[in-house]
N, C-alpha and C positions, 0 to 999 in steps of 0.2 A: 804601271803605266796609267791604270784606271785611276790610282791615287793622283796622277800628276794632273790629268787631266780635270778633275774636281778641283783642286788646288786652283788651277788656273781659271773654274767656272765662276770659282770664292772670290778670286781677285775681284775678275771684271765688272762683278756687280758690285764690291765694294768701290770701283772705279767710277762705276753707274750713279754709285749713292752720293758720294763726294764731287762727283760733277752737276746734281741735280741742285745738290744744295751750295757750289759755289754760284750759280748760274741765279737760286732764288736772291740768294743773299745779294749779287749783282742787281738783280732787276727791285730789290728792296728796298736798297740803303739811299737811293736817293730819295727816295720819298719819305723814309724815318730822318735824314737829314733834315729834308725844308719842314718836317713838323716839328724838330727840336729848335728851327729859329735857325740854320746854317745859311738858308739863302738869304734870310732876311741882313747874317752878318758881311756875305759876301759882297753885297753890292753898297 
């Protein structure tokens, strides 16, 4: 049981870890966009 319980503590902070960084990469890309020149082709 103690194993399962670890098992599940492993998941959630890999759930933690994968949500911190879809969240950076969110709040990132648009700003690595308009410095590659994306807004400038947008409009």
């Amino acid at each position: 049981m103690s194993r399962f319980k670890n098992e599940i503590a492993h998941l959630q902070a890999h759930i933690k870890t994968l949500r911190l960084g879809a969240g950076a990469l969110v709040i990132v890309s648009p700003w690595s966009w308009a410095a590659a020149g994306g807004a400038r082709r947008a409009t």
